[in-house]
N, C-alpha and C positions, 0 to 999 in steps of 0.2 A: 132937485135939478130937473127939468124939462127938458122935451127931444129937442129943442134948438140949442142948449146950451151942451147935452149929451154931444151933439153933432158936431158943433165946434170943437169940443176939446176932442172928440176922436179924430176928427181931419188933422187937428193940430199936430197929437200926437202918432200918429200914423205916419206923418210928414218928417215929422223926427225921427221915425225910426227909419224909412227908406234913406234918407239924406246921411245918417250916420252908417248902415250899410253899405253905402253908396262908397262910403270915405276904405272900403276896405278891397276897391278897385281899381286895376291897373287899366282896366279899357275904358275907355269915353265913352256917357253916357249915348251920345245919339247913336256909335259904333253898336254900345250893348241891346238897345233898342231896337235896332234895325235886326239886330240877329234872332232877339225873343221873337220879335213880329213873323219871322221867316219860322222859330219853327215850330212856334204854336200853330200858323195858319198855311205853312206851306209855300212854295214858289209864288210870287207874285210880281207884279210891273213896278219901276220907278213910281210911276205915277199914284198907286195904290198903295206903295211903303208910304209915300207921302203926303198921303190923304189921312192914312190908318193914326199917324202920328200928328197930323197935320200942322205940318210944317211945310215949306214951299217945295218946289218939285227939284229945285237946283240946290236947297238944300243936302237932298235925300239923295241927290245924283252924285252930292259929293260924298257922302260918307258911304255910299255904297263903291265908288270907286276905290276912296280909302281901304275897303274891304275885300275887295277884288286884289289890289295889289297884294295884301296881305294875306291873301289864299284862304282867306274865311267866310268869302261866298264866292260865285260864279255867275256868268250870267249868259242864258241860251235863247235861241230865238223861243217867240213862242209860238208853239204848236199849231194855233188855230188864224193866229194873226203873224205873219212874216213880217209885219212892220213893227209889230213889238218885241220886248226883251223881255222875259225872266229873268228874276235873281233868284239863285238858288243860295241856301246852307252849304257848305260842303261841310265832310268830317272835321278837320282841324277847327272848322267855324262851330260846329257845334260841341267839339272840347272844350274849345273855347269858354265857351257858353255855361257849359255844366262845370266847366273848372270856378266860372265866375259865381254860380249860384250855389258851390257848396263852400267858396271863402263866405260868401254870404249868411249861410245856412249856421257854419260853424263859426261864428260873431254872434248871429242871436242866440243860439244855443249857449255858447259862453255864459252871456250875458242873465240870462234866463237863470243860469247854476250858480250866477254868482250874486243878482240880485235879488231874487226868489228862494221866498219859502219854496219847500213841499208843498206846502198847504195851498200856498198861490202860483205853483206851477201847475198845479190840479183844476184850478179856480183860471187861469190863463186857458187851460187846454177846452176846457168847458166853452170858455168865449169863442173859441176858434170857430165850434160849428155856428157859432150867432154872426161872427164876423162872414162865415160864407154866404149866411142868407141875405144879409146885408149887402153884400158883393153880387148876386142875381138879382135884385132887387130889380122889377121890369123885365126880366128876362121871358115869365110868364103868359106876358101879354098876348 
């Protein structure tokens, strides 16, 4: 098997596995998105949730309001520009969050126990550091 063919079936199945994750949640993806983006990178503008994802800006202005109403972000002037917004995380927002990533967690773990050897849960763990190098990939530059 060659790296283009290797490539394919890992985008493939990689996609499979988020997509089947995905099915073990109660908040909508662009909701859960907008929240990872907040608290991997911090406070940021409409504008800049909406680029990060890129998707349109009115998109992002509505799931961030859907968000707001539901007391899982905030949103403050910002500090250096008075004409723009911050949206923050708040705590319930990042319960939220970490509630959603350990339904997630404890799915593939399941999964891992029930489909998996030992032998190739040892042989999965091994891959993982491969799949992070893979995942910086350019970051170097």
């Amino acid at each position: 098997m060659n790296e283009q063919e290797i490539a394919s079936d890992l985008r493939a199945v990689v996609g499979s596995l988020v997509r089947r994750a995905r099915t073990t949640d109660a908040m909508p993806q662009p909701q859960a998105a907008v929240l990872g983006f907040l608290d991997r990178e911090g406070p940021m503008t409409t504008s800049e949730l909406a680029a990060r994802q890129q998707v349109r800006h009115q998109s992002a202005a509505r799931v961030v309001g859907q968000l707001v109403e539901l007391g899982l972000a905030r949103q403050e002037p910002h500090p250096d520009d008075r004409r723009k917004v911050l949206v923050m995380l708040t705590d319930p927002g990042l319960r939220a969050l970490q509630t959603r990533r350990g339904r997630r967690a404890d799915w593939l773990a399941e999964a891992i126990k029930a489909e998996l050897t030992p032998a190739e849960q040892q042989q999965l763990a091994e891959s993982v550091t491969l799949l992070k190098r893979l995942a910086q990939h350019g970051d170097r530059r």
